[in-house]
N, C-alpha and C positions, 0 to 999 in steps of 0.2 A: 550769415557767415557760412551755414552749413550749406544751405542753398548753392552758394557762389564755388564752394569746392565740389560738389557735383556736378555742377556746368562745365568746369574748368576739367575736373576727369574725365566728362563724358567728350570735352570736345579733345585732349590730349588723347584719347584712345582713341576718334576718328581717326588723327593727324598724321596718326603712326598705325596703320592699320596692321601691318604686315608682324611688328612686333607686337603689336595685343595683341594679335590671333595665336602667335607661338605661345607667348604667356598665357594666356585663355584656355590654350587648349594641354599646354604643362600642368599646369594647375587641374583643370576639371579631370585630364587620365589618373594626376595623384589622389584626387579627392575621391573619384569614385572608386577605384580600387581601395580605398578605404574604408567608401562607404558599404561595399559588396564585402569586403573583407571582416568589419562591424558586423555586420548582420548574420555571417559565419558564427563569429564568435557568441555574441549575444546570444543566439538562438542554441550555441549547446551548453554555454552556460548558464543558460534559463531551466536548464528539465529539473523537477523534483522540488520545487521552489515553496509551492504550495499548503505541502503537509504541516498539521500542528508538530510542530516540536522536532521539527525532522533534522536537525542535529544529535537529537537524542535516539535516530531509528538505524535499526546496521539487519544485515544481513547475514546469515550465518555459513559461512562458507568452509571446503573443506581441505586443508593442506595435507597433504600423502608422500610417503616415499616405499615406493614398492622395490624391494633389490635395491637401494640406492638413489631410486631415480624417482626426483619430485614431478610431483600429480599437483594441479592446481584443481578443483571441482566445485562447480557454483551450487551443488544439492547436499544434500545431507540424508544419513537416514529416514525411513521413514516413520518410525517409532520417536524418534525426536523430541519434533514438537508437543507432541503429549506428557513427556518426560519433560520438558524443558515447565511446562502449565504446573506442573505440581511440584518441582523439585527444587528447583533455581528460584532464587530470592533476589530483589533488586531489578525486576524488572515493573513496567506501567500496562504493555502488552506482549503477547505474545502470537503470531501469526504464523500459522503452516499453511501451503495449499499445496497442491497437486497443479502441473500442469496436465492438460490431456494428451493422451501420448496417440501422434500423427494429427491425420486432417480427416475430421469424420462426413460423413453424407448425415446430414439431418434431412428427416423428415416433418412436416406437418400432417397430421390427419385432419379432413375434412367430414366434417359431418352429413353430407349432403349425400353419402356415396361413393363421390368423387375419389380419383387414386388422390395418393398424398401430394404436398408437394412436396417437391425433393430441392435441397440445394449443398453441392456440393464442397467440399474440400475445404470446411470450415476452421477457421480458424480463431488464435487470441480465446483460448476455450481453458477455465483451469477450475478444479475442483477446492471448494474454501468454505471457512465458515464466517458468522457473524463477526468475528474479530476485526476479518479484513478491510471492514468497512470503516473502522473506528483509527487506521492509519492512512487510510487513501480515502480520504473525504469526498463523496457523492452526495448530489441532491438527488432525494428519493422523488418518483413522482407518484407510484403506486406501490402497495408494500410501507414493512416495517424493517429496520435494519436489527431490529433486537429480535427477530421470529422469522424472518423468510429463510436463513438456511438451518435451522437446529433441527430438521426431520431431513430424512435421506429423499431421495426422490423429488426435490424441489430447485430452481432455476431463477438467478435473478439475470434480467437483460440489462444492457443497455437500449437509450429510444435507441439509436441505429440500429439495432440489431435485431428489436422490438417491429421496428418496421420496415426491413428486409421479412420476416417472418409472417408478420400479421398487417400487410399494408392499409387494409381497409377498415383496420380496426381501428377505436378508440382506446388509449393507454388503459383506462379503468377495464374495458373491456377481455384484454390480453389476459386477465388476472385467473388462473383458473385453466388455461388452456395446455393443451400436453402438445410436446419435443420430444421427437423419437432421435437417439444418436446411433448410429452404424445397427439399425435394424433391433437392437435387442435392450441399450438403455432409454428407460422411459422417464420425464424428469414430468413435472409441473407448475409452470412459470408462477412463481411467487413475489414476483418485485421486479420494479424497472427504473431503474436509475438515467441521471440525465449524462450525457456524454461529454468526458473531460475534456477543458476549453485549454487549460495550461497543458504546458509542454511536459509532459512524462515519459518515461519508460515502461509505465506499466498499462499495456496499450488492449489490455485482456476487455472483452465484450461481453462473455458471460461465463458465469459462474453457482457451477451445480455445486451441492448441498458434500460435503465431504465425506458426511457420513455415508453417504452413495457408497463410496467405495467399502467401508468395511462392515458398514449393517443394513446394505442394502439386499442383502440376498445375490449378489450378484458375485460369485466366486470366483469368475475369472477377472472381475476387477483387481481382488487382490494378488492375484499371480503378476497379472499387470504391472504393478505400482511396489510390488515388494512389500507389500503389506507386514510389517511387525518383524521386517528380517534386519537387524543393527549390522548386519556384515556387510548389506548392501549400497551402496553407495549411487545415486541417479540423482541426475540433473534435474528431473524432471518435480523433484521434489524438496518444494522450498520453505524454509524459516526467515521472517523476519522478527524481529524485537523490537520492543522501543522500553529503552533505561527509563527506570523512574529518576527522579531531581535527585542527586549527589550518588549515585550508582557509576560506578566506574567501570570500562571495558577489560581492565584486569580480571576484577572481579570474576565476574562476568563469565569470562575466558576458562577462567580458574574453576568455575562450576560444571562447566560441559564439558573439561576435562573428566572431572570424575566420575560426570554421569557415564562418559564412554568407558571409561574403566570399568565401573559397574557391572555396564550390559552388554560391552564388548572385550573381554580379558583378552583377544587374542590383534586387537586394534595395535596394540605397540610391544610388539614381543622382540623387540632388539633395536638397534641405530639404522639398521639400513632398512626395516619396515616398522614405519608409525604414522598414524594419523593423529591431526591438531584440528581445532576446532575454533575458528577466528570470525572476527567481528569485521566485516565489510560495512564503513558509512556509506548512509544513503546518497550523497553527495559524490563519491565514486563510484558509484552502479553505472553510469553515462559515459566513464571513459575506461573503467578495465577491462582490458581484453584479454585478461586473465581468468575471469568469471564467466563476460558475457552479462547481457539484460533478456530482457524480454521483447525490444526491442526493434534488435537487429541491425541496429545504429551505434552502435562505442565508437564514440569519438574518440583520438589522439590527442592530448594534452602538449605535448610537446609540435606534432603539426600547428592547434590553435597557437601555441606562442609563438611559430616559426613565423606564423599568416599576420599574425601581430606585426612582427619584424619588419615583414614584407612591406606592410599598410606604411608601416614610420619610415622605412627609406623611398620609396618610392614618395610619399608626402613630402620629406627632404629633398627628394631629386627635384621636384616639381618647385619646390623654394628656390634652392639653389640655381637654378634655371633664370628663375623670374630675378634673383638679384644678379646674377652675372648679364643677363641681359638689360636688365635695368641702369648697370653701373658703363655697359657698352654704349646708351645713347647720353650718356651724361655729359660730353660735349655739346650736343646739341641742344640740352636744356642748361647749360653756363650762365647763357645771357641773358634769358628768361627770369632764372635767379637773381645774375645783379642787379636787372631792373628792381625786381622785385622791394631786393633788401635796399636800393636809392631810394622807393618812391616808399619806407619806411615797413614793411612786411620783416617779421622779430623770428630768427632761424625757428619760433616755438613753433609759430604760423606755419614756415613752411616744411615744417618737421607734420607738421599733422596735414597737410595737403597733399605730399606725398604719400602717408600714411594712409587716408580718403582714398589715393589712386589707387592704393595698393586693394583698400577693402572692395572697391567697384570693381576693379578685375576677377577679385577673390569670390563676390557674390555672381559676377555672372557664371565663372567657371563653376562656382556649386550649383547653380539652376542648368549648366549643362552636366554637370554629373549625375546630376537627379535626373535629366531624361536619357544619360547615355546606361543607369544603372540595371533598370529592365530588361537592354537588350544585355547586359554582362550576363545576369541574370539567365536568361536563356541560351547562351553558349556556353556554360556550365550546368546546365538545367541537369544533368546524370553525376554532376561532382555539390551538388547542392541540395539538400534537403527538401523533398518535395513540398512540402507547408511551410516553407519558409520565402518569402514574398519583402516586396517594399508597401507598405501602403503609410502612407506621414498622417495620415485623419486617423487611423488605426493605433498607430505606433506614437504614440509624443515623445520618447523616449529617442527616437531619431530628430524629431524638431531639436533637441534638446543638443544632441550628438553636434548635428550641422551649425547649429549656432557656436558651440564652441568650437567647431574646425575651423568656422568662415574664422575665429578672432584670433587664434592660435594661427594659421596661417596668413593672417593679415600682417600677425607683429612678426612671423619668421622672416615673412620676402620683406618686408617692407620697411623695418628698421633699421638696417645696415643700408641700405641706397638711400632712404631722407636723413639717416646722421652725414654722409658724404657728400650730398647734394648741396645740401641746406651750409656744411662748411666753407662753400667758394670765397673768396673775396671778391667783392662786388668789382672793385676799383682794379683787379687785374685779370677776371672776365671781360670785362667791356672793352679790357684792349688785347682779348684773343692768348692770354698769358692764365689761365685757368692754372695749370699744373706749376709755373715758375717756380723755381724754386722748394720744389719739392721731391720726394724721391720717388714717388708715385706709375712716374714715367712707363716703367720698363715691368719691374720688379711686377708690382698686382699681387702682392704674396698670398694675400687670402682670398681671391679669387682665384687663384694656381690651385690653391691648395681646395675649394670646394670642388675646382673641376678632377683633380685626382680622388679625391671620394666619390666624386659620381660615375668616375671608371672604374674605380674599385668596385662600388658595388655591383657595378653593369661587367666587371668580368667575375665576380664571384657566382651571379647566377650563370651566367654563362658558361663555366666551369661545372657548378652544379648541375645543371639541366645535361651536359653531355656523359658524364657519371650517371646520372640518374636513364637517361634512355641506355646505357649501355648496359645496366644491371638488368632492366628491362627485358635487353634485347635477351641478354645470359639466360633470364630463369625461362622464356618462353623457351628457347632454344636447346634447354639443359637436356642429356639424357635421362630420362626420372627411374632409367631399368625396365621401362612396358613400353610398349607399342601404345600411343594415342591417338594419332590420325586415322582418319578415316572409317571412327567405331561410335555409332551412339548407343545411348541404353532409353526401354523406356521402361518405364514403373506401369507394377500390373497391381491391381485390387491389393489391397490386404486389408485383414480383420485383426485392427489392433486390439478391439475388446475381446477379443479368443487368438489370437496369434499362431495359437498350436494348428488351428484349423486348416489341413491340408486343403488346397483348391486345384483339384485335376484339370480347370481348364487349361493352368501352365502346358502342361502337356501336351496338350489339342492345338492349343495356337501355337507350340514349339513345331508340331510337324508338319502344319502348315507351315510356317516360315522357312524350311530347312529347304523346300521344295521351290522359291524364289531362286531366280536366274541372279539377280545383284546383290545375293546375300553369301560372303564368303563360310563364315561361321557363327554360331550362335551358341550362347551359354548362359544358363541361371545362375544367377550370384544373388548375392547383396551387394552394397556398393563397390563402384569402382576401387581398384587398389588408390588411388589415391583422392579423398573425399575427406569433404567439410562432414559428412555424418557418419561419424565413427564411431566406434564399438568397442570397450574396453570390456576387460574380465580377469578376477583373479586367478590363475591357474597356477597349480598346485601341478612343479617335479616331482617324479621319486624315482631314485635310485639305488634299491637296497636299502641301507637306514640314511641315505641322503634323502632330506623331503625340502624344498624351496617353491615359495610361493610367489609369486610374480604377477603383477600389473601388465598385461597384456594386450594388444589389439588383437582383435578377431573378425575375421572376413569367412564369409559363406558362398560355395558357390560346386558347381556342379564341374564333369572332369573335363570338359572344351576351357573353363574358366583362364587356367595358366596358360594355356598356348594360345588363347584368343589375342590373349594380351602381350606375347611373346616372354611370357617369364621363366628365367633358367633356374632347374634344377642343376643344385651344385654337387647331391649324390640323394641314391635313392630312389624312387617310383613315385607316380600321379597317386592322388587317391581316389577308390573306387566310389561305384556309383552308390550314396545312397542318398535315403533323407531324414536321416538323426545324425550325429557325430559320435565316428569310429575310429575315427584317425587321423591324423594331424600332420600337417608340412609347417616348418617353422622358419623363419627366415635366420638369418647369419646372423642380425642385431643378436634375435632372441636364443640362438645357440652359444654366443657368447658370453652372454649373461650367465646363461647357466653352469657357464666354466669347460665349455668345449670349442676347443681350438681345431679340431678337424670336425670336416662335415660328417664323416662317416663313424666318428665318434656316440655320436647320439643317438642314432637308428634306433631302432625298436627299444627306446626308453620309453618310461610313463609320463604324460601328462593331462592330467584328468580321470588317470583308470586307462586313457587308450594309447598305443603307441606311435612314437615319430617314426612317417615311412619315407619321409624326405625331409631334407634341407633346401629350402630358396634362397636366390639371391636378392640382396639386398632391395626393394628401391623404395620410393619416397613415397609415404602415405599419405602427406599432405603438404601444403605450399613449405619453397624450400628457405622459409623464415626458420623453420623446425628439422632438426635431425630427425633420423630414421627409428623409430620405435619396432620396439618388439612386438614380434607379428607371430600369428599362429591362424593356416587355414585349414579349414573343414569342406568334407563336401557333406553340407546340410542343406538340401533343397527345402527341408521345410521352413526355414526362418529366410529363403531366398525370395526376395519379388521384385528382383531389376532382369530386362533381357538385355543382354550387352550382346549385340548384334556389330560383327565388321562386315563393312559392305565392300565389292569387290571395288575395283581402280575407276576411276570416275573417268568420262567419255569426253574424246574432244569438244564434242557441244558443251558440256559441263552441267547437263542432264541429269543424268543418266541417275545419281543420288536422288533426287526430287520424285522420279519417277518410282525407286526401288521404295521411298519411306511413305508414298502413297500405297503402294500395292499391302506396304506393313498394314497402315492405318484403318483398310478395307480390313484384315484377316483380323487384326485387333479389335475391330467394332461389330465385326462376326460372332466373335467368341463373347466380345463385352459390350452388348447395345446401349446401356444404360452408362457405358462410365466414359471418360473424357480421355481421348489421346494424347500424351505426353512425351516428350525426346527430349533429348538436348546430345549434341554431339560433347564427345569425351575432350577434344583439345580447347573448344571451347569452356566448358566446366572448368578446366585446369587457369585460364586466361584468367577468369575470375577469382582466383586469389590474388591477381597481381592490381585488382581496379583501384585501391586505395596508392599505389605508387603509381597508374596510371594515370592517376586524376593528380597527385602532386608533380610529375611531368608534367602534365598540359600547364599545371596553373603556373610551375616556374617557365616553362616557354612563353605564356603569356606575359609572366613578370618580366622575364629578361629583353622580352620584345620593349616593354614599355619603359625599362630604367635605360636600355639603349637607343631609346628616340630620344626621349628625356636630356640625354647625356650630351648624345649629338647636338641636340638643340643647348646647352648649357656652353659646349666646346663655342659652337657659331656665335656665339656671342661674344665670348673670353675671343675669339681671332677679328669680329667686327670690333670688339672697344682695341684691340693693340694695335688693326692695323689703321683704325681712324689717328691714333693718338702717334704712328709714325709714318703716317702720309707725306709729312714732308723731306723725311727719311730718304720714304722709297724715290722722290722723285728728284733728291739731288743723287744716290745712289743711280738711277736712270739715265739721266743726264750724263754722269760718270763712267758710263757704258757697261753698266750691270744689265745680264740678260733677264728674262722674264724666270727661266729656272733656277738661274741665283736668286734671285730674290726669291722666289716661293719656298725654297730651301730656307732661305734667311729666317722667312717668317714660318715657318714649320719646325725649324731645328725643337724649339722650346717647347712646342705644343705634344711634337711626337716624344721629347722626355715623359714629359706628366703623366700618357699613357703607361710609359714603359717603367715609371716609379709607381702606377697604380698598379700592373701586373706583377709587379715585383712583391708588394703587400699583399695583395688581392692571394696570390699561390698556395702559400703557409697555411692561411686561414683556411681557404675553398678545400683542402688537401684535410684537413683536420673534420669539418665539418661532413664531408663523405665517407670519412672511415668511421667517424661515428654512428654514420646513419647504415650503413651497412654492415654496422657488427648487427643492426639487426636479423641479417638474414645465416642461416647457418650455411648458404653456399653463396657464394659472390664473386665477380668479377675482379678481377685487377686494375690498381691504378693507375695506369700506364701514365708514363711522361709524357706521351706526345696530347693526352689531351688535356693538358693544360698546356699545353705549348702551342697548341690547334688555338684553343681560346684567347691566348695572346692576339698568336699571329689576326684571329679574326678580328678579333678589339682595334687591331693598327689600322687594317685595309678600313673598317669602317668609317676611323679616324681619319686617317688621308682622306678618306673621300667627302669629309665632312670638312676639311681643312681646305681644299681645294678649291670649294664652294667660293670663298672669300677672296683665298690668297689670290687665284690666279689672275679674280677680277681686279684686287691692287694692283698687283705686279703689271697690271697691262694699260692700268690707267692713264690717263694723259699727265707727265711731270707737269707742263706747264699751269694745269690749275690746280696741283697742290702748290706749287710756288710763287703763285700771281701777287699773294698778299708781302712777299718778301721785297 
C-alpha cells in the first residue's frame, strides 16, 4: 500500500510538473530560511551551556548614577574579589581576574642566540588564579589546576596558543619555557589546557598568575589595574560567583552592599550619586549589551525572537502557497477521486494519499533547502557567526529539526486540500457537477482569507524594510557636530605596562607627516570624538563651597585636535600645548549638568584643581542609539597615541588618497620598523555602529523578497482555481459581447480587494512595530505617511501583475471550448 502511494505521487508530480515546481520550490525557500534561521538561533542560544551548576554562577556587575545619570559597568573594583573570598557567606566560588589592558607583543626567547620571536597584538590574555579553572572547566594536558597560578610570574596556555608559540614542541615539553609581554613582563608557562569545543563567551587563551600584578615586583602593574583603589571603577576587572545550594542573589546582593559601605563611605553619598552592586546570570552574559562579554558577539534577544517570527511566517507562506495551489487543481483531480471512491477506495485512503503527496513534495523541498542552505549561508557570511556552519553528521540535533519540519509541514499543506478533495461525491463528479450545490463557487472564504495573510505579511516587511533603510540612511547622513570625511587616524605604539612612558618618536613622525603635499592637518589625540573606546572619569567641580562630582568622559588630544575635526567653541580659547592636564574645554552636556546655562558662565571655574577655558559644542560621542554624554577635553599628549591626520580633497583619478596613506606608511615604518601599520578612515569607523541594523536590513529585504514571491505564487493560484471554476462564466459573458478588459476587471475586482484589506491591517501593525524599534535610537527618523502608502501602492502593482498573468489569458480564451460540453 505504501509502495502504491509513492508511485502514484511520484507519477502525479510528473503530470503537473509546472505546479510541483512552484510547490517545491515555496516550500524548500520556507524551509531553508528556517533552517538558516534555526541555526542563528540555536547557535546563540548554545553559549555557556557547559559549566557545572551554571545556573547558580552570576557575575558581578556595577550599576552607578553620577549627577543623576545611570552608568551601567561590567567591572568592579579591584579590591573586591578579595573582599568578597573572606567576607560574604553563601557563596561555592569565588573568581576575580584581570583582563590585560590592550594588545601586547609577546616575545619568545631562543636559546640558541637567536633574536626572539616576536608575535604581535596578542590578544584574549587575562590575569586569574586557580579558581577560574574550577568554573570554566578545562582538560588539562600538562600542569595542575590546583598549583600552576598560586606564584606570580607563571602562564597557563591554551594547545592553540601553546602552539602558535612553541610550534615544534611537544605539550610536556612547553613546560618550563619563559613569555616575555610588552618587553618587560616575564611569565613561565606552567600549564596547558585543551581548547573549548562548546560555544562560550569566554574566548580568553592565556592566563598569567594574578598575583603578577600585585606581588610581582612589578609596580607599574598596579597603577595599571588600579590595584587596591575601591573608588576606582574598570571594566577590565572582573568578578564572578558561583551560589552555593539554597544561597539566594538577594542575599548575596545584600552583602556587597556593605562591603562597599565598608571600604567605600563616599560610593552612595545622596540619590543622585550611588553605586549598587548586582548579580548578572551567566545565561545573560551572551545577550546584554548593557555589560558586554568577552566576547565581542551579544546577541539581541528580541532580533532572535523577531528571526523566529520571520522562520514561522515565511514557513506559513510556503504552506499557504502549497494549499491554495493545491485546492486551484482540484477540478482536475474530481474524477480521479470519483473513480477512486466507485472502484471502493474509504475518504481514510485517500485522505492519506494525499497526505503521501503532500509529504513527497515536502521531503524533496527539504533535500533542496539543505543544498540551497550553504549558499544562504554565504550571502550572509558577515551577518552570521563565523563557526557557525551546517554540517547533519556533525549536528543530529538538525536531523532531528528537519524530521519534525518535513511532519509539521506535511500536516500544515496537506490536511486542508485531502479533507476537501477526498469530500467529492463520486456520483456528481463523473457527471462534471463537483461543486453542485454547494456554496463553494465563488465565495473560497478561507482561501481569500490565507491569501490576505500572505499580503499582510508580505506588506508588513515591506513596510518594515523601508523604515529600516530610512533610519539607516538618517544616522549615516546625521550631522554628528565634527567633520568626518575624509580623515583617518592611525594608532602609534604604546606601552600599556608604563603608559606614563612618554615616546618622542610621536614627534619625529609628526614633522615628517606635516611636510606631505595631501596631508591637510594633523593632530595627537586619543580617540576619535566619537568611539566605541571610551574614557570615563570622576571629576570633581568646585566652586567656592560648591564641590560636585560627576561621571564624565574624557578625550586627549593636542591644539590642531578641535579644528581638525571642525568643532565649535561656544565661548572661550583652545587649550595650550602641553603633555599632562592643565586645563579643560567642557562640552554644553557637561556645563549643564553642572548648573550653567550660559557658556561664559563657567570660565575659569575648577575641575580637577584646573580650570575651564572653553566651552564646546555639543556632538555625539558615540552611535546615535545613545545621547550626548558629558565631556571634558585636555590637551595631554602623554596618554595620546591615535594620529587623526585630514587628507586634502581627493583627485579626479580618485588616487590621490592611496597614494598620500602610502607616502604615511613609508614615514611610519621609518620611525617604527618593527611595529605594523594601522588606519581606518573615520566615516567608515562611524558606519560601523550602524552593522547590526545593517545586517537586519539586508535580512528583512531578503525576507520580504521571499514572502513576496511566496505570496504572488499563493495569489496565481487563488486566480487559476476562480478562473477554472468560472470558465463557463467567462465564455457565455464573451459570447454576450463582454470585452477582454471587462472581464479582467471582472476577475481582478475581488482579488485587488484582498490586497487592499491586507494593507489596511498590515498599516497599524507595521506602524507600531517601527516605533518600537526605533525608540531604540536617541535620534531617529520620521514616520512619514507616504511610506506606508509607497508600500501599499507597491503591494497592488506587484499584485496586478501577478493577477494578469492568468486573467488575461481567461479573458482571451476561446468561449467555444468552455461551452462545448453545454
Amino acid at each position: 500500500m505504501l509502495k502504491n502511494y509513492f508511485i502514484t505521487s511520484w507519477r502525479n508530480f510528473r503530470r503537473n510538473k509546472i505546479f510541483s515546481f512552484i510547490n517545491v520550490l515555496g516550500l524548500a525557500i520556507g524551509i531553508s530560511a528556517a533552517l538558516v534561521i534555526f541555526l542563528i538561533v540555536h547557535y546563540d542560544f548554545s553559549f555557556d551551556k557547559f559549566e557545572n551548576g551554571g545556573d547558580r554562577i552570576y557575575r558581578v556587575v556595577t550599576e552607578m548614577k553620577s549627577a543623576g545619570n545611570p552608568l551601567s559597568l561590567e567591572g568592579v573594583p579591584s579590591p573586591l574579589p578579595d573582599a568578597v573570598k573572606k567576607e560574604v557567606s553563601g557563596l561555592e566560588e569565588t573568581v576575580g581576574f584581570q583582563q590585560y589592558n590592550g594588545l601586547p607583543k609577546v616575545s619568545i626567547p631562543i636559546n640558541n642566540g637567536q633574536k626572539p620571536a616576536v608575535y604581535k597584538n596578542q590578544f584574549d590574555i587575562i590575569y586569574a588564579d586557580n579558581h577560574y579553572f574550577k568554573i570554566i572547566p578545562y582538560q588539562w594536558l600538562s600542569g595542575s589546576p590546583l598549583t600552576a597560578l598560586t606564584e606570580p610570574h607563571k602562564v597557563v596556555l591554551t594547545e592553540q596558543r601553546a602552539r602558535t608559540y612553541f610550534p615544534n614542541k611537544n605539550i610536556a615539553d612547553i613546560i618550563g619555557k619563559q613569555i616575555i609581554y610588552d618587553d618587560s613582563i616575564k611569565l613561565t608557562v606552567s600549564g596547558i589546557v585543551k581548547n573549548l569545543t562548546e560555544n562560550t563567551d569566554f574566548k580568553f587563551k592565556e592566563f598569567a598568575s594574578i598575583s603578577t600584578i600585585y606581588d610581582g615586583g612589578l609596580e607599574g602593574l598596579k597603577g595599571n589595574y588600579a590595584w587596591g583603589e575601591w573608588g576606582s571603577i574598570n571594566g577590565a576587572s572582573q568578578l564572578f560567583i558561583k551560589l552555593a545550594a539554597g544561597s539566594s542573589v538577594q542575599n548575596i546582593e545584600s552583602q556587597l552592599q556593605t562591603l562597599l559601605k565598608k571600604y567605600n563611605k563616599d560610593a552612595n553619598r545622596d540619590n543622585r550619586n550611588t553605586t549598587v552592586f548586582r548579580l548578572q546570570p551567566l545565561d545573560d552574559l551572551h545577550f546584554n549589551n548593557a555589560y558586554g562579554n568577552f566576547n565581542g558577539q551579544v546577541a539581541h534577544k528580541p532580533t532572535l525572537y523577531a528571526l523566529l517570527i520571520v522562520a514561522v511566517f515565511l514557513l506559513l507562506l510556503g504552506c499557504i502557497n502549497f494549499i491554495n495551489l493545491s485546492t486551484a487543481q482540484a477540478s482536475k483531480r474530481a474524477k480521479e477521486i470519483g473513480i477512486r471512491k466507485t472502484m471502493g477506495s474509504s475518504r481514510k485512503g485517500i485522505v492519506l494519499q494525499f497526505l503521501n503527496e503532500t509529504f513527497f513534495i515536502t521531503l524533496i523541498a527539504t533535500i533542496l533547502s539543505i543544498l540551497i542552505t550553504p549558499l544562504l549561508l554565504k550571502v550572509f557570511s558577515d551577518f552570521i557567526p563565523k563557526d557557525l556552519h551546517l554540517d547533519l553528521w556533525h549536528q543530529p540535533y538538525l536531523i532531528i529539526f528537519l524530521i519534525g519540519l518535513v511532519i509539521v509541514v506535511s500536516l500544515l499543506s496537506g490536511f486542508y486540500p485531502a479533507m476537501v478533495l477526498s469530500r467529492y461525491n463520486p456520483a456528481l463528479v463523473l457527471k462534471n457537477q463537483a461543486w453542485a450545490g454547494t456554496s463553494r463557487t465563488r465565495k473560497a472564504m478561507l482561501r481569500k482569507s490565507l491569501t490576505i495573510f500572505q499580503f499582510f505579511i508580505a506588506q508588513v516587511f515591506v513596510m518594515a524594510t523601508l523604515v529600516t533603510v530610512k533610519q539607516i540612511h538618517y544616522v549615516l547622513n546625521k550631522d554628528m557636530g565634527f567633520k568626518k570625511d575624509a580623515i583617518i587616524f592611525v594608532w602609534m605604539p604604546f606601552n600599556w605596562s608604563n603608559f606614563s612612558k612618554l615616546d618622542n618618536n610621536r614627534s619625529i613622525l609628526m614633522n615628517k607627516l606635516e611636510s606631505l603635499p595631501g596631508i591637510q592637518m594633523i593632530s595627537l589625540g586619543s580617540s576619535a570624538p566619537s568611539s566605541s573606546n571610551s574614557s570615563s572619569n570622576l571629576l570633581t567641580f568646585k566652586d567656592g563651597k560648591k564641590e560636585i562630582q560627576t561621571d564624565a568622559r574624557v578625550k586627549y588630544g593636542d591644539t590642531n585636535f578641535l579644528s581638525l575635526y571642525h568643532i565649535k567653541l561656544m565661548a572661550g580659547r583652545n587649550v595650550q600645548p602641553s603633555d599632562t592636564t592643565k586645563e579643560w574645554i567642557v562640552n554644553e552636556t557637561y556645563m549643564h549638568q553642572l548648573g550653567f546655562q550660559n557658556p561664559g558662565e563657567i570660565l575659569n571655574k575648577q575641575i580637577n584643581g584646573f580650570p575651564v577655558v572653553a566651552v564646546m559644542a555639543d556632538f555625539n560621542q558615540e552611535s546615535l542609539h545613545a545621547p550626548v554624554k558629558p565631556l571634558a577635553f585636555s590637551a595631554n599628549t602623554q596618554n595620546s597615541y591615535v594620529l587623526h591626520i585630514a587628507l586634502s580633497a581627493q583627485n579626479d583619478e580618485g588616487t590621490s588618497w592611496e597614494t598620500t596613506i602610502g607616502k604615511i606608511k613609508i614615514a611610519y615604518k621609518a620611525i617604527y620598523p618593527q611595529e605594523d601599520f594601522n588606519y581606518e578612515f573615520f566615516d567608515e569607523s562611524i558606519a560601523k555602529y550602524y552593522k547590526s541594523e545593517e545586517d537586519i536590513s539586508r535580512l528583512l529585504k531578503w525576507a520580504t523578497g521571499l514572502a513576496i514571491f511566496i505570496s504572488c505564487m499563493g495569489l496565481l493560484g487563488l486566480v487559476i482555481f476562480t478562473t477554472n471554476l468560472r470558465t463557463k462564466e467567462i465564455g457565455v459573458r464573451k459570447v454576450l459581447g463582454a470585452s477582454v478588459s471587462q472581464i479582467v476587471s471582472i476577475l481582478s475586482k475581488d482579488f485587488v480587494s484582498l490586497v487592499l484589506i491586507a494593507f489596511v491591517i498590515a498599516m497599524p501593525l507595521a506602524w507600531w512595530a517601527m516605533h518600537t524599534w526605533l525608540e531604540n535610537f536617541a535620534y531617529r527618523t520620521t514616520k512619514n505617511w507616504w511610506v506606508f502608502l509607497l508600500s501599499g501602492a507597491f503591494m497592488m502593482v506587484i499584485a496586478l501583475i501577478t493577477l494578469s498573468i492568468q486573467t488575461i489569458r481567461a479573458a482571451n480564451a476561446n468561449p467555444v471550448e468552455s461551452l462545448r460540453n453545454e
